[in-house]
Biotite code that builds the C-alpha atoms (Angstrom):
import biotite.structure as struc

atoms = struc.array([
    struc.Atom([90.502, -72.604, -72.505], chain_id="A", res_id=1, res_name="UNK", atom_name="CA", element="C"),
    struc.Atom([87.063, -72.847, -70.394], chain_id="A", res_id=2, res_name="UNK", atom_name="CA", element="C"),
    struc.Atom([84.851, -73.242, -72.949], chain_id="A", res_id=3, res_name="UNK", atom_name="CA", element="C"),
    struc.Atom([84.535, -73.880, -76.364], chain_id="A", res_id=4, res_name="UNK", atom_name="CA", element="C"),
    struc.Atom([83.316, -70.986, -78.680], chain_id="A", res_id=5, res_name="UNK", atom_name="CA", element="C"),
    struc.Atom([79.587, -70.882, -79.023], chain_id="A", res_id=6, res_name="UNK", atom_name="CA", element="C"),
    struc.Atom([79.614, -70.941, -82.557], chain_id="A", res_id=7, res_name="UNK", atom_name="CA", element="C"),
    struc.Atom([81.641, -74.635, -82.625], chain_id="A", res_id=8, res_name="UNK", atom_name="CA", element="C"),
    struc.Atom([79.721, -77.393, -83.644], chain_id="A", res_id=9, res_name="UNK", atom_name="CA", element="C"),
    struc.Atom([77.842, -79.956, -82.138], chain_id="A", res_id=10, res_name="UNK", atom_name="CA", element="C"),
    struc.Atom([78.966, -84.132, -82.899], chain_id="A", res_id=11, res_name="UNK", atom_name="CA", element="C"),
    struc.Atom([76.108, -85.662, -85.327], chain_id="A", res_id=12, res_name="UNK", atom_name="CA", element="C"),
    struc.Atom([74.118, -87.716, -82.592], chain_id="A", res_id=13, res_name="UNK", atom_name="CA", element="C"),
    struc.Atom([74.008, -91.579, -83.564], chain_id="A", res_id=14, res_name="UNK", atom_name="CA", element="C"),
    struc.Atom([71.951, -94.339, -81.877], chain_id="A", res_id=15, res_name="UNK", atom_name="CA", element="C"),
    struc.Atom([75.694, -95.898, -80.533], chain_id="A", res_id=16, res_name="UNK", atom_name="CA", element="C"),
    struc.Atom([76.951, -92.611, -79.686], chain_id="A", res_id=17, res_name="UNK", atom_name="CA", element="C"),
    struc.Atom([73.899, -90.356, -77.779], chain_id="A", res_id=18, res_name="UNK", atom_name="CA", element="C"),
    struc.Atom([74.453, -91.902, -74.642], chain_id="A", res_id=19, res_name="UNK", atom_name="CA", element="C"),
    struc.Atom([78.034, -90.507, -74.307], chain_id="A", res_id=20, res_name="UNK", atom_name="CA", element="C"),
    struc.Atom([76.448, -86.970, -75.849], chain_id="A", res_id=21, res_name="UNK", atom_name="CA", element="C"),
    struc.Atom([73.595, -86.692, -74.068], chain_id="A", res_id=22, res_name="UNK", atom_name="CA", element="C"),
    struc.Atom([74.055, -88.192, -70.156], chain_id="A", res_id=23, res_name="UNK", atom_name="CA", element="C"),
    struc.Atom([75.647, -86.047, -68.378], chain_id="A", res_id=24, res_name="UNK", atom_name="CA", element="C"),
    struc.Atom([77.544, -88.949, -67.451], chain_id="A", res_id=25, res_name="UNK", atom_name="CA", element="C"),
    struc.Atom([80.490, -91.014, -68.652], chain_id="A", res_id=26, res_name="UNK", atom_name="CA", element="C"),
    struc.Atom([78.631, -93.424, -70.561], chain_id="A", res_id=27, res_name="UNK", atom_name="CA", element="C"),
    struc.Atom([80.698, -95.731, -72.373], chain_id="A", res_id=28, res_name="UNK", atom_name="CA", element="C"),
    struc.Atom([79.393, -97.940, -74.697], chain_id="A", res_id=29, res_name="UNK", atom_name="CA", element="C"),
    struc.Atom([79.370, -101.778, -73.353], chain_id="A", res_id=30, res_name="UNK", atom_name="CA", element="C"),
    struc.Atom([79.230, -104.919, -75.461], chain_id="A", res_id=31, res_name="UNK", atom_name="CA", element="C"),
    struc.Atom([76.350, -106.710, -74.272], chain_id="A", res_id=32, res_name="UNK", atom_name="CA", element="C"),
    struc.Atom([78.213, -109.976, -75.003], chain_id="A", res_id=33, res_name="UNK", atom_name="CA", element="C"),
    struc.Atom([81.343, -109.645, -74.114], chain_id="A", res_id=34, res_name="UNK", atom_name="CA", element="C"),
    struc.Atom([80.915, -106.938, -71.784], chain_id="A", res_id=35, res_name="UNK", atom_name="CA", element="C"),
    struc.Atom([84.211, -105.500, -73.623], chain_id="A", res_id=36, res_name="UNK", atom_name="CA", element="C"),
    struc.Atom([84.274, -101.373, -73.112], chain_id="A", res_id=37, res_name="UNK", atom_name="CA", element="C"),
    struc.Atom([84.376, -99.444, -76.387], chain_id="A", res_id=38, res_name="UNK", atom_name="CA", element="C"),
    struc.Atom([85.081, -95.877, -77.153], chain_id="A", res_id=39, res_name="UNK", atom_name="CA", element="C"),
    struc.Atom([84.654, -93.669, -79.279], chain_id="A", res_id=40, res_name="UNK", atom_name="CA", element="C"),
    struc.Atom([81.357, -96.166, -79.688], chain_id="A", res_id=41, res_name="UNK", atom_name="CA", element="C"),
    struc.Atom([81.028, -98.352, -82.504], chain_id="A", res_id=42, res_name="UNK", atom_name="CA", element="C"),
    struc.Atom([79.008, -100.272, -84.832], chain_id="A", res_id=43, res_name="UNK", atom_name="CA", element="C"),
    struc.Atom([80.713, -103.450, -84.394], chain_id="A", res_id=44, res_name="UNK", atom_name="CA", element="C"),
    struc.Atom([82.399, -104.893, -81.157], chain_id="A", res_id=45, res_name="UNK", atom_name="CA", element="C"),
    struc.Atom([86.194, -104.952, -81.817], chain_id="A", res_id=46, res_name="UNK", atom_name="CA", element="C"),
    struc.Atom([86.616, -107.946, -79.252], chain_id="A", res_id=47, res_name="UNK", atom_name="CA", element="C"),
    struc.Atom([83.750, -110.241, -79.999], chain_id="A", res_id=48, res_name="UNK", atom_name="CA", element="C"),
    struc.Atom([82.223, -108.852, -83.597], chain_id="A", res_id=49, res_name="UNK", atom_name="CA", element="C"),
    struc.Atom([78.841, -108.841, -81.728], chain_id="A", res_id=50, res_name="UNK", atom_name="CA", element="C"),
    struc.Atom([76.445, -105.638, -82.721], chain_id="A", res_id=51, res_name="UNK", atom_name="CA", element="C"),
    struc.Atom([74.665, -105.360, -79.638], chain_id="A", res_id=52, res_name="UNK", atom_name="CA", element="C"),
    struc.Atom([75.337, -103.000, -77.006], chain_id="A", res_id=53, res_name="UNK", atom_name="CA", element="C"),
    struc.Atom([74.126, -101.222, -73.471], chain_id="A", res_id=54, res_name="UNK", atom_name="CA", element="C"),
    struc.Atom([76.018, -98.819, -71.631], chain_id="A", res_id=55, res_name="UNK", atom_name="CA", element="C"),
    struc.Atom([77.776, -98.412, -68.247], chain_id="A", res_id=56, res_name="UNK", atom_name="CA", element="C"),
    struc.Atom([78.195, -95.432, -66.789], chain_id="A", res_id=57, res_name="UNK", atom_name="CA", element="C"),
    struc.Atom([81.770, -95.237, -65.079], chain_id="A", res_id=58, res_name="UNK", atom_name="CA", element="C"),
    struc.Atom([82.988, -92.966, -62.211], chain_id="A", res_id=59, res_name="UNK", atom_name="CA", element="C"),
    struc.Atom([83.271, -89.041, -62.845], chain_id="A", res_id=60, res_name="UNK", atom_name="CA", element="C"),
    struc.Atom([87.039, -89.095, -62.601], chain_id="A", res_id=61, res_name="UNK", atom_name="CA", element="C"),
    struc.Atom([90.451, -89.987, -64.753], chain_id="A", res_id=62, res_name="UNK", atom_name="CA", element="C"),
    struc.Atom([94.304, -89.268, -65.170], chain_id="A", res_id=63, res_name="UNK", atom_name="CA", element="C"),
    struc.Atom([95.649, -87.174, -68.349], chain_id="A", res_id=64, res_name="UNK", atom_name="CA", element="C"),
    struc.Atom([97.592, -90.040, -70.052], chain_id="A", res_id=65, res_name="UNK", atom_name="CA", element="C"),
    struc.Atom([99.159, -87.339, -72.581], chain_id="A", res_id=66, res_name="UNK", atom_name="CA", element="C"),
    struc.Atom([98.149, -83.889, -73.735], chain_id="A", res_id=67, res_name="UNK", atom_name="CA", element="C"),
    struc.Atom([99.328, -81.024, -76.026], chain_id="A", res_id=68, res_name="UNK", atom_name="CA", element="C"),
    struc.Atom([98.846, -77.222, -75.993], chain_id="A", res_id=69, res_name="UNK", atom_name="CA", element="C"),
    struc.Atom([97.304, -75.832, -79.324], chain_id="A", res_id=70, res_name="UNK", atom_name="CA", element="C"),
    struc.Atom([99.324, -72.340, -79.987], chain_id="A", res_id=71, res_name="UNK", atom_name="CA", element="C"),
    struc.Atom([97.887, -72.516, -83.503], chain_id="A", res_id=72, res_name="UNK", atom_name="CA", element="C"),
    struc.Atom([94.022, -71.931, -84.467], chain_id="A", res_id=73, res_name="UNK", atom_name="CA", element="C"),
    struc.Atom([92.898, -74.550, -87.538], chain_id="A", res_id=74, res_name="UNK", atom_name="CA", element="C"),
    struc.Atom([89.746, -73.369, -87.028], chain_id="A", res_id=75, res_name="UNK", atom_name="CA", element="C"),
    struc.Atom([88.821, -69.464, -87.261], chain_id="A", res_id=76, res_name="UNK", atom_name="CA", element="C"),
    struc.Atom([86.004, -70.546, -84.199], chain_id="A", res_id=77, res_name="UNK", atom_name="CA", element="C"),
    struc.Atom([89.148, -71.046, -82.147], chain_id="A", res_id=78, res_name="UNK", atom_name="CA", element="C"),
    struc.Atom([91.096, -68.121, -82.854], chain_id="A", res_id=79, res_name="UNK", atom_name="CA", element="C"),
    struc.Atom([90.139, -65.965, -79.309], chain_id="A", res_id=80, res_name="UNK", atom_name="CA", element="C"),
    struc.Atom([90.825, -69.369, -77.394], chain_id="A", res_id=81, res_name="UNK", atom_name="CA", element="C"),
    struc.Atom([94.693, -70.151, -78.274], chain_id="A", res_id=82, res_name="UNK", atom_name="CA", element="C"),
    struc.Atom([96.634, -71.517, -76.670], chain_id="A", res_id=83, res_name="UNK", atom_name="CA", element="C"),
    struc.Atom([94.074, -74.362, -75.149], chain_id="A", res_id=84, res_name="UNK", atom_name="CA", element="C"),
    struc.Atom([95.519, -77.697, -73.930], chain_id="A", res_id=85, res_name="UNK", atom_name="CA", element="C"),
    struc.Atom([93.830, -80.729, -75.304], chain_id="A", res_id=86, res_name="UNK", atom_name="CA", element="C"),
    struc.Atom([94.194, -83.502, -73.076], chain_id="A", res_id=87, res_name="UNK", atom_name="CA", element="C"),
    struc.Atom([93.826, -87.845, -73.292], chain_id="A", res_id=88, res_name="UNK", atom_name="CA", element="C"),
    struc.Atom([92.496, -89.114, -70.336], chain_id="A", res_id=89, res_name="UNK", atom_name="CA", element="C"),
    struc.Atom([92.497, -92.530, -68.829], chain_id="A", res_id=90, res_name="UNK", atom_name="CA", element="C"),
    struc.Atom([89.530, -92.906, -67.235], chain_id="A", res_id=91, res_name="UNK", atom_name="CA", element="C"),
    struc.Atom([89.890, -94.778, -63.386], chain_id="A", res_id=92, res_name="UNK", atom_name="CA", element="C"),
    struc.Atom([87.523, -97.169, -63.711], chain_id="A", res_id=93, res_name="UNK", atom_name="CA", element="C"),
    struc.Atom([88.515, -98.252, -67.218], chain_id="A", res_id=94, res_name="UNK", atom_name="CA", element="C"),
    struc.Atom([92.176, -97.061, -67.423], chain_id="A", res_id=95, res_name="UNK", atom_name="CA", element="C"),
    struc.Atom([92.235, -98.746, -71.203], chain_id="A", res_id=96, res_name="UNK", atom_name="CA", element="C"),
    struc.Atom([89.562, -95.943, -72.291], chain_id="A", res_id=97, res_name="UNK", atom_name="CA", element="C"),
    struc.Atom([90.502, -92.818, -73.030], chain_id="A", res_id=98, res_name="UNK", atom_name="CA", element="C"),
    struc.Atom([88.841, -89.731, -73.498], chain_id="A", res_id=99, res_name="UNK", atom_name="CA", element="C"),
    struc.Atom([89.750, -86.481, -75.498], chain_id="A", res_id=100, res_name="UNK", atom_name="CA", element="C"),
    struc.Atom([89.161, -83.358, -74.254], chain_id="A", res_id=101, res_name="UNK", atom_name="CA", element="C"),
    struc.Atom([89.934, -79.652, -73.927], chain_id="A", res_id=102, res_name="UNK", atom_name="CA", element="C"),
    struc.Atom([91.518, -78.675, -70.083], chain_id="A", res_id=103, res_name="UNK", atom_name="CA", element="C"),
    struc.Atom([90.414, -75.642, -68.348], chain_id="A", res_id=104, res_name="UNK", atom_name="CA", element="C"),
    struc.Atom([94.400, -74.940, -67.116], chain_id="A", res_id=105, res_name="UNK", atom_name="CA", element="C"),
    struc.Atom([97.815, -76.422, -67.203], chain_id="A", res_id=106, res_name="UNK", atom_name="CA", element="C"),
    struc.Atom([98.623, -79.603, -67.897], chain_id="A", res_id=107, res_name="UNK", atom_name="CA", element="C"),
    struc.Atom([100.763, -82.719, -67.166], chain_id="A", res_id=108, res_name="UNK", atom_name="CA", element="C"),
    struc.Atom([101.276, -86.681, -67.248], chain_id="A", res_id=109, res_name="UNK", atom_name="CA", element="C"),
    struc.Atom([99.492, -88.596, -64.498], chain_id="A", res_id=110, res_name="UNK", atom_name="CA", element="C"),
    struc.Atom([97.462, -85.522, -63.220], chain_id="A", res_id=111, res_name="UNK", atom_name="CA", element="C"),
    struc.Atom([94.146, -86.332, -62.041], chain_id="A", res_id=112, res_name="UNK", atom_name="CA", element="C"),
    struc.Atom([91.105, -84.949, -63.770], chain_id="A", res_id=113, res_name="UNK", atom_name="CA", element="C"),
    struc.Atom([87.001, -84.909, -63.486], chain_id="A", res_id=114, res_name="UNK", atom_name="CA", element="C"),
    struc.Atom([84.806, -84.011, -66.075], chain_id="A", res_id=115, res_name="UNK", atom_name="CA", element="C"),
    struc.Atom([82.491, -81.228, -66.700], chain_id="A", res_id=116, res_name="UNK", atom_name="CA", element="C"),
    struc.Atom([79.964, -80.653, -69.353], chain_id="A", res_id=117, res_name="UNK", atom_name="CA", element="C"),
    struc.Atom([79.368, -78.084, -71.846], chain_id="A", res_id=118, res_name="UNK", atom_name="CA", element="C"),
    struc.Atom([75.642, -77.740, -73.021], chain_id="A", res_id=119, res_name="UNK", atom_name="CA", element="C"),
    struc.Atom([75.429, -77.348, -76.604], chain_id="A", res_id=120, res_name="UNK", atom_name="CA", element="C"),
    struc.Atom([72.101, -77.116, -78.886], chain_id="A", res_id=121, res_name="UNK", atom_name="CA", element="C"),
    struc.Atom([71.667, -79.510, -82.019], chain_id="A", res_id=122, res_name="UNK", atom_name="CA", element="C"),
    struc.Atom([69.503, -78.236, -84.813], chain_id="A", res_id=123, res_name="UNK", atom_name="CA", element="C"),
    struc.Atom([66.622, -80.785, -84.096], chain_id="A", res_id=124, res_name="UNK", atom_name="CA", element="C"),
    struc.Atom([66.524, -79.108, -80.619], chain_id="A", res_id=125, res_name="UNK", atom_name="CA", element="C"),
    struc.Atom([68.783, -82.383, -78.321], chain_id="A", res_id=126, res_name="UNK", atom_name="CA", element="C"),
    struc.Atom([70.831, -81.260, -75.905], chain_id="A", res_id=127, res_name="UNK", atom_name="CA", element="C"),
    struc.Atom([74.172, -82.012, -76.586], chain_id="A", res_id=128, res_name="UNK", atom_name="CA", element="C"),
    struc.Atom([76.777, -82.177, -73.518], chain_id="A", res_id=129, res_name="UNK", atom_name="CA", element="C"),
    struc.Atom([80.534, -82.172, -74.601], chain_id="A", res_id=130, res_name="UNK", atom_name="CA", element="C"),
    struc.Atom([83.092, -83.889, -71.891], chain_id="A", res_id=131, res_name="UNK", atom_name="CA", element="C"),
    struc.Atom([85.436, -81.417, -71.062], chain_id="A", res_id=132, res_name="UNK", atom_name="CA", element="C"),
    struc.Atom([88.558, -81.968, -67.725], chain_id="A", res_id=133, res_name="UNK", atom_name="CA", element="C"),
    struc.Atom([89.714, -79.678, -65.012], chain_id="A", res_id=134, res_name="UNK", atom_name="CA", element="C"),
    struc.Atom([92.122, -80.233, -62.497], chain_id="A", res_id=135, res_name="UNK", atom_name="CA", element="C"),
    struc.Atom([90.645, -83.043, -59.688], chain_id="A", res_id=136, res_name="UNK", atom_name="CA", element="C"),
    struc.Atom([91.607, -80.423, -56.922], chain_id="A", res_id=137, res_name="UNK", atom_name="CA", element="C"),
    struc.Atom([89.163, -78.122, -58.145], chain_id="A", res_id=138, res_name="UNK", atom_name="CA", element="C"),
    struc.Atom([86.539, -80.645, -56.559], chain_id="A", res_id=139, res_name="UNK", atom_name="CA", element="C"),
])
């Protein structure tokens, strides 16, 4: 699966999560106290309990910690796109944060990956960029 069908949705953008949406990057959500890495963001630092955050941006590149190919559509949207592997990815600079994404090609454990984005429109006009992995020898 290259890219998700136009008609999927977009993630509701939140003050803790439009960095990771938005960037371009892999912006991970950073307790400014503890320093502690959290994704998905949240409200609440699971470490420290502190509500205060920045964000680091971490290197462009990760390892698929464990994946599975979709042969059935739950969604009608997704129908034209089975089967699509959907992979977990340790990220190298962080290896305890992992990402979910889709993977344009085959899959395996310990594979190297690097993101790509797919633009996506929100109603209010943002730009929305979903994460999504192919191969690192593509690069």
């Amino acid at each position: 699966m290259g890219a998700l069908p136009a008609d999927w949705g977009v993630p509701e953008l939140t003050d803790a999560n439009r960095p990771w949406f938005t960037s371009g990057a892999l912006a991970v959500q950073e307790c400014a106290s503890c320093s502690t890495l959290i994704h998905p963001p949240e409200e609440v630092c699971h470490a420290c309990g502190a509500m205060s955050f920045g964000t680091r941006v971490l290197e462009p590149r990760g390892t698929v910690h464990s994946y599975t190919v979709v042969h059935y559509a739950a969604n009608r949207a997704l129908a034209d796109a089975v089967p699509y592997t959907v992979v977990l990815v340790s990220l190298d600079d962080a290896p305890h944060v992992r990402v979910i994404g889709n993977l344009d090609g085959p899959a395996h454990i310990g594979m190297a990956v690097v993101p790509y984005w797919q633009e996506r429109t929100a109603d209010d006009g943002t730009v929305v960029l979903l994460p999504q992995w192919r191969p690192a020898e593509h690069e």
